[in-house]
N, C-alpha and C positions, 0 to 999 in steps of 0.2 A: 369289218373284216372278221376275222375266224379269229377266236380266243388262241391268246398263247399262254403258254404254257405260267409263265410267271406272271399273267393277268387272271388266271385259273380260280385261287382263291380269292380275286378279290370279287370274281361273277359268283361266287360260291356264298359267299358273305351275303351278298345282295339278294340272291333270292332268296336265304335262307328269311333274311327279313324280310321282306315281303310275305313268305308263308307265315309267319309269325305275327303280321300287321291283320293277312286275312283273317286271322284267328281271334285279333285284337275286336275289328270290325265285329265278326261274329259275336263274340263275345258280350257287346254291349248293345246290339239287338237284341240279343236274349232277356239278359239281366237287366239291363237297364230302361230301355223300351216296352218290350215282353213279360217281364216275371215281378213287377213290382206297380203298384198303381201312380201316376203321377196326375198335377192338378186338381181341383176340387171336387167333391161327390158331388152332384147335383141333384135334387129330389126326383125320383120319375112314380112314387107311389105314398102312401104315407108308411112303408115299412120299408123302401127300397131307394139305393140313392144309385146314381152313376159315376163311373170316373170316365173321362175321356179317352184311355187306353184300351179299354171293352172290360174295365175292372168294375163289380160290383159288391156292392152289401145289403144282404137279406134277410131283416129281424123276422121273416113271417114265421121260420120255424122256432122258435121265440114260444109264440104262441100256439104251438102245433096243433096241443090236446085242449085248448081251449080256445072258444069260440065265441061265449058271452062273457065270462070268468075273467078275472084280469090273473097274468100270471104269474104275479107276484103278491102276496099279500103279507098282511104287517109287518112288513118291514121299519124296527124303529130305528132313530134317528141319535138318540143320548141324551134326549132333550123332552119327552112325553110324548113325541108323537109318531104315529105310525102311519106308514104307506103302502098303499095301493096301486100296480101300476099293470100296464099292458102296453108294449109298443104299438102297438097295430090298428085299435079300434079303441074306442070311447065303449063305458062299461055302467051298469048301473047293479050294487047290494045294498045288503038291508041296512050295511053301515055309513055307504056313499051312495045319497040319493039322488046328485045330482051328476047328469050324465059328467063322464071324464077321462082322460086316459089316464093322471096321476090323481092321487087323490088321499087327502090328508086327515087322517082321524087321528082325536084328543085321547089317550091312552086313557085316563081319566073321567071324561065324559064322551062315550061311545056315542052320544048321542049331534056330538060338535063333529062337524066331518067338512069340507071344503074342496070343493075343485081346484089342483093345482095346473090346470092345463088340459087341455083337450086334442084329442087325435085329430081331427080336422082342421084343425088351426095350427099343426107341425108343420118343420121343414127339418132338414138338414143343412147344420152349419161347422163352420170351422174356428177356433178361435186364435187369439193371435201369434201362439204356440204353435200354431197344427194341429191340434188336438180335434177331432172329428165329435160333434156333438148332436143331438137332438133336441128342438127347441119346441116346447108344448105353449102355444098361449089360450088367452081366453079363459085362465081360472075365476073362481071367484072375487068378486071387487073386495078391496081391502078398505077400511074404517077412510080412507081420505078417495075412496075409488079408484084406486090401482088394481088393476086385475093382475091374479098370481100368474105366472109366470116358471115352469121348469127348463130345465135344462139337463139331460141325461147324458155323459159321456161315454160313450164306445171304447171299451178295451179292448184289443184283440188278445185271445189265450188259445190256443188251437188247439188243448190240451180239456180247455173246460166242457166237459158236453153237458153238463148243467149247468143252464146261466143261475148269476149270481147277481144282486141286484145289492148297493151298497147305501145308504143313505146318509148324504151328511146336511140335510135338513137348508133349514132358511141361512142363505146367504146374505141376508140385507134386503128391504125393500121387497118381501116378498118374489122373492125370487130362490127358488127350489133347486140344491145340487145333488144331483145321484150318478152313479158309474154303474155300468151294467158288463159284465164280465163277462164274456161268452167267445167261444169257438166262430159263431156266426158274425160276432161283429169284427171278425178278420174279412179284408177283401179275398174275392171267388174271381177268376177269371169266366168270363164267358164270351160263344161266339157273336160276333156281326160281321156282317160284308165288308165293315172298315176297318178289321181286327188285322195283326198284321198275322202271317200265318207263315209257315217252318220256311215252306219254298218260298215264300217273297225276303225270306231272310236269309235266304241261299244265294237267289239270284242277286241281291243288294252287296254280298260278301262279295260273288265272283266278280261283279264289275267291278269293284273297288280296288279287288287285288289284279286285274285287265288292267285297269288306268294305271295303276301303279307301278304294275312292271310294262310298259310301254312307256310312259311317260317320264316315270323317274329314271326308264334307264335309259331315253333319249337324253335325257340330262346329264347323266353319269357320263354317258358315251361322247358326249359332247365336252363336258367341260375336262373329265379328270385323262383320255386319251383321245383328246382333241380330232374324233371320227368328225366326218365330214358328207354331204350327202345323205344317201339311200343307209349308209354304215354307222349313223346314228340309231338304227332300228334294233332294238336288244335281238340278239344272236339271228342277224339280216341272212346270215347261209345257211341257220337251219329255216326260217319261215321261206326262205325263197325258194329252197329246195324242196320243201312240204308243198307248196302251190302248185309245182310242177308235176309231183306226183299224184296230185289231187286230180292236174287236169289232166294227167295221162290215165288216170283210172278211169274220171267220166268218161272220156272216150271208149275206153276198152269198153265198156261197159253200155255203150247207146246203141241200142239194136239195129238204129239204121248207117251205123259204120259197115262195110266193107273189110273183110279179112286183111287185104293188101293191103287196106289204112294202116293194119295196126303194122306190116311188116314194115313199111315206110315210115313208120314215126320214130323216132329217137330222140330221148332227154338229153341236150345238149348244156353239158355243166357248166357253171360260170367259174371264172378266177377268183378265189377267195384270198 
């Protein structure tokens, strides 16, 4: 039935929540679905990994201005030795003879240099932290035949536009830790067909807040002024009267009506 007057604020309340719920909705399409990566990078290149949300990270500009060059060089560690490194591609100088993408010379004797991993034996990995990392194997075999092994961890700094490469040397067993500092190893949104996009985040808000005020207020209408029927339907006199008008326009409106139709037709009101 038709709102009274002392039922006024309390439909007043209800929708207001409900605008407020669409917004909630909205909200966490954005931010939470949309504006932030979730689930694991997945490799799709040896510089580029995936997130499942259409989120990506791309070291290639890392290496922009070099090509054969690794982009990092002596890098030391606090401990004598210095590094060589390139995300992208395996490198060969006159100090690292043997192909690599990280590559470990004796400060001491320039002439002692070792593969700590190689660009075609990377992936992208995560560790038990979350921490987003890069894993090089395939270095040099060690004195019992263990091959070196790095691992470079991705910072994001969206501030650094020159990466910075940090090294903190052999972690045990031959195994290599370095942080690479960069603007680029922040996740980048990009498109695909399975992205979600503004309008399907519109249309997903509007049904939400549709179900919501139809549904929740057949419930309100039901339970808390025990409406009955057709009067269960949040405000049944304005949608029933909107229908009517609707289908007194189509008509007005369909070229193959007759003038006298329209004198003849009359909205006949219902009792609210």
């Amino acid at each position: 039935g038709r709102v009274t007057l002392a039922q006024w604020p309390v439909t007043m309340n209800y929708v207001g929540f409900a605008v407020k719920l669409s917004f909630l909705i909205s909200f966490i399409c954005q931010h939470i679905v949309g504006s932030q990566p979730v689930g694991r990078c997945e490799s799709v290149s040896l510089c580029e990994c995936h997130y499942p949300n259409s989120y990506k990270i791309d070291l290639t500009l890392v290496n922009v201005n070099t090509t054969a060059s690794p982009a990092f060089e002596g890098i030391p560690d606090g401990t004598g030795y210095l590094y060589y490194y390139s995300p992208c591609f395996d490198f060969v100088t006159s100090l690292c003879e043997e192909k690599a993408a990280v590559c470990q010379v004796n400060s001491n004797n320039t002439s002692s240099s070792y593969s700590c991993g190689k660009a075609v034996e990377s992936h992208f990995a995560t560790d038990d932290s979350g921490n987003l990392y890069i894993q090089y194997s395939g270095g040099t075999r060690g004195p019992t035949g263990q091959q070196r092994v790095s691992q470079v961890f991705l910072h994001c700094n969206d501030t650094a536009e020159i990466p910075q490469l940090i090294a903190e040397g052999d972690a045990g067993t031959l195994e290599y830790h370095f942080i690479l500092v960069s603007k680029y190893c922040c996740p980048m949104k990009y498109s695909t067909s399975n992205s979600l996009s503004s309008a399907i985040i519109a249309i997903i808000s509007i049904v939400s807040l549709v179900f919501l005020y139809f549904v929740g207020g057949a419930i309100l209408k039901k339970v808390v002024w025990k409406a009955n029927g057709c009067e269960v339907i949040p405000h049944y006199w304005f949608w029933s009267k909107l229908s009517r008008m609707l289908k007194n326009g189509v008509l007005f409106l369909l070229p193959c009506c007759k003038s006298s139709s329209y004198q003849q037709f009359s909205v006949q009101e219902e009792p609210v």
